[in-house]
C-alpha positions, 0 to 999 in steps of 0.5 A, spaced: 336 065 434 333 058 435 325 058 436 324 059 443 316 058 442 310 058 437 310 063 432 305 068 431 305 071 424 300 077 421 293 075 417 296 078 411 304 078 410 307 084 410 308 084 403 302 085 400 299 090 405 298 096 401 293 099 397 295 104 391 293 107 386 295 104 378 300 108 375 295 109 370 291 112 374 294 118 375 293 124 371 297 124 365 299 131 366 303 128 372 305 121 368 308 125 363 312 130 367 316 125 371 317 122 364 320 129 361 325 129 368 326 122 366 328 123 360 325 117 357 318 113 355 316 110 361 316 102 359 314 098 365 312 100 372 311 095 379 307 098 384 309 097 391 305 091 395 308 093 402 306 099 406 300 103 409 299 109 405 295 110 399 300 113 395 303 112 388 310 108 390 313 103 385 319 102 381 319 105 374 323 102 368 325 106 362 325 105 355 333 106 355 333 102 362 334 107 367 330 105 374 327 110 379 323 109 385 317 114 385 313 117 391 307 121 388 301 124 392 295 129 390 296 135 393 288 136 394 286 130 397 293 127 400 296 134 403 299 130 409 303 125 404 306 130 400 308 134 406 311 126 409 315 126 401 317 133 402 320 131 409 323 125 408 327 127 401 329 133 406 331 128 411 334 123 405 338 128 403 342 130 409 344 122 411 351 122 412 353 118 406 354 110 404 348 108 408 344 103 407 338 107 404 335 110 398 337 117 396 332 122 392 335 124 385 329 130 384 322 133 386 317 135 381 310 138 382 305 137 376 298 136 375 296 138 381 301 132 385 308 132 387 313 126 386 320 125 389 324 120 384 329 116 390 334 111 388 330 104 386 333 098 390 333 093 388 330 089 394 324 084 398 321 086 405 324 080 410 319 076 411 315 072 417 318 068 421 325 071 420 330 067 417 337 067 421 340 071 414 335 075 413 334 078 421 342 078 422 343 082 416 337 087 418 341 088 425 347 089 422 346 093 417 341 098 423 347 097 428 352 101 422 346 106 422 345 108 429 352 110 429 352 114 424 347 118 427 349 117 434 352 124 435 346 127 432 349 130 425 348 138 425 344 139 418 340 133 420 338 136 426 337 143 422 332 140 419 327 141 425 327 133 428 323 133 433 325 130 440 322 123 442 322 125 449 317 130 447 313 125 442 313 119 449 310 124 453 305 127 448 303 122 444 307 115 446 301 115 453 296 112 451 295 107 457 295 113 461 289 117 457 285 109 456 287 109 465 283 117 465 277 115 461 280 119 457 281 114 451 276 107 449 279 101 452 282 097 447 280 090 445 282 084 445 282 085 453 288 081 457 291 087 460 286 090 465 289 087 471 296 090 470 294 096 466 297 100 473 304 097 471 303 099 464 302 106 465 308 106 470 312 103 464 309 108 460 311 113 464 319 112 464 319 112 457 320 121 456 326 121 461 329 115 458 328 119 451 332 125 453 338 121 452 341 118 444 343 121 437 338 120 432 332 115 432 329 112 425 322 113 429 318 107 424 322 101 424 319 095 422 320 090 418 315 093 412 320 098 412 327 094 410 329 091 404 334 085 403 338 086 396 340 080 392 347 081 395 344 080 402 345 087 405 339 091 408 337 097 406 332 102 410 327 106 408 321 110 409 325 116 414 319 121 415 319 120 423 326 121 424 327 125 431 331 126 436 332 119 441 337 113 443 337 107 437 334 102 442 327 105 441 328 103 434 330 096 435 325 095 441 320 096 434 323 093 430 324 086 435 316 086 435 316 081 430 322 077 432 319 075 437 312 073 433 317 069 430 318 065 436 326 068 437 329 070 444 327 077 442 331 079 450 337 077 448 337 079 441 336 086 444 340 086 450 347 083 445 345 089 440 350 095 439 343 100 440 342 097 446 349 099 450 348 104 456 340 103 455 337 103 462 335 095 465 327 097 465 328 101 457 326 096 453 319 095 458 318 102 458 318 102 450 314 095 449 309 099 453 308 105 450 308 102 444 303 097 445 298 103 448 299 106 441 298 100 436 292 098 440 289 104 442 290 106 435 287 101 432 279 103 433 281 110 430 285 107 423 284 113 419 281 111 412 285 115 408 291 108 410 290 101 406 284 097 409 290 092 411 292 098 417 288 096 424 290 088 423 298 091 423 297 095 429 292 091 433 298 085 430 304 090 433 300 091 439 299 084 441 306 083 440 309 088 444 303 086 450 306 079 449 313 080 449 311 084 456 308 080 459 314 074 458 318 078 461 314 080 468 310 072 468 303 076 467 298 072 464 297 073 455 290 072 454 288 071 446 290 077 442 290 077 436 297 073 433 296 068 438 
């Protein structure tokens, strides 16, 4: 894990990403609702800084010292989030037990928004460069995961998973529709003479896709966090689907390679990637490096401002670390 090159942080840490409303701000109807179920005066309440939604989260206390982390959304003017809440407390709820993540005590709908109370974990999101405690105790705690899900466990799968294959095909091709006409070019340039290659790339995803047990389908830095103990917790499982582990850990090495590590042989050493195809991590950094850059022109509003910095951040990553991998040429794109 020694530093093979310079490091390339974000422009805003990942910490401090979020834009969310104050716990005073929501209705009061809803504030003494999830109060009653608390059963208990809500006496202080940190707001999570991490993240990309406008949704209320943070870790409330009560008078009698309980702690929950909440998740709250308006179900007039935030539907696509209270839909994620009530998918993820579905999916939270069926993770086969003593892994490493939160789990949902209860669900109340009041005022016109919907909340979920999950377990309060009492952590820090990692952060940039990574520290050698902190990134072997994420790909310690993520190889116990991806073998729990590794035989796809049945009432998971009930849930309706979708199947990455499916989502690399449909929505993991953008280098294909920008090579079409049918999509902007990304900018920064740096890719144009090799775009041919990443549409290849891109590509083999679908196929290799087919194959695996259960994907978190999100995994980022921003979405771990290192307990005082050490240990690293996983959180935010909306998007979990149908797929092999290493698509995880291709997303989540983006940012041990912006730290300057052997990103290469963190991937090739870890459990996730055994049996993975010699190309499946090309094909990954390709797709993903589509997504997050072409993304970035269409950041919706509804996001925190700080969401096109990340994904043009992300897909600057990924461009990069593909690029070293085949000698192409790396030309300015942002974390340079």
């Amino acid at each position: 894990m020694d530093v093979m090159r310079a490091v390339s942080l974000p422009p805003v840490s990942y910490a401090a990403t979020a834009e969310r409303p104050s716990w005073a701000e929501l209705p009061a109807g809803l504030r003494g609702a999830v109060a009653a179920r608390l059963g208990a005066p809500v006496r202080s309440v940190r707001v999570a800084s991490a993240g990309f939604t406008r949704g209320f989260a943070g870790v409330l206390e009560t008078a009698d010292g309980g702690r929950v982390f909440v998740k709250a959304a308006s179900a007039a003017d935030q539907p696509h989030l209270v839909g994620w809440y009530g998918r993820e407390t579905a999916i939270l709820d069926r993770l086969p037990a003593g892994l490493p993540v939160p789990r949902p005590r209860w669900t109340l709908e009041a005022a016109g928004w919907f909340a979920v109370g999950l377990t309060a974990v009492d952590g820090r999101v990692p952060q940039l460069p990574w520290t050698a405690a902190d990134l072997t105790a994420t790909l310690a705690g993520y190889a116990e995961v991806a073998a729990a899900l590794a035989d796809r466990p049945a009432d998971l799968v009930a849930v309706g998973l979708p199947r990455l294959a499916d989502l690399a095909r449909d929505d993991l091709a953008w280098w294909r529709e920008v090579a079409a006409g049918r999509e902007p070019r990304p900018t920064p340039g740096g890719w144009e003479e090799v775009l041919p290659e990443l549409v290849r790339l891109e590509s083999l995803l679908p196929g290799y896709a087919l194959t695996g047990g259960l994907a978190h389908g999100d995994l980022r830095l921003d979405n771990v966090l290192i307990d005082h103990s050490g240990r690293a917790w996983f959180c935010d499982w909306t998007w979990l689907c149908q797929g092999p582990a290493w698509f995880d850990l291709a997303g989540l090495l983006l940012t041990a390679y912006g730290s300057g590590l052997d990103a290469d042989a963190l991937f090739a050493d870890h459990p996730a990637a055994a049996g993975a195809a010699p190309d499946a991590l090309d094909a990954a950094l390709a797709a993903l490096s589509g997504y997050y850059l072409t993304g970035a022109t269409a950041a919706p509003g509804t996001a925190s401002p700080q969401v096109r910095a990340h994904r043009l951040f992300s897909g600057g990553l990924a461009l990069d670390w593909l690029a070293d991998r085949h000698g192409w040429p790396r030309t300015g794109r942002p974390g340079r």
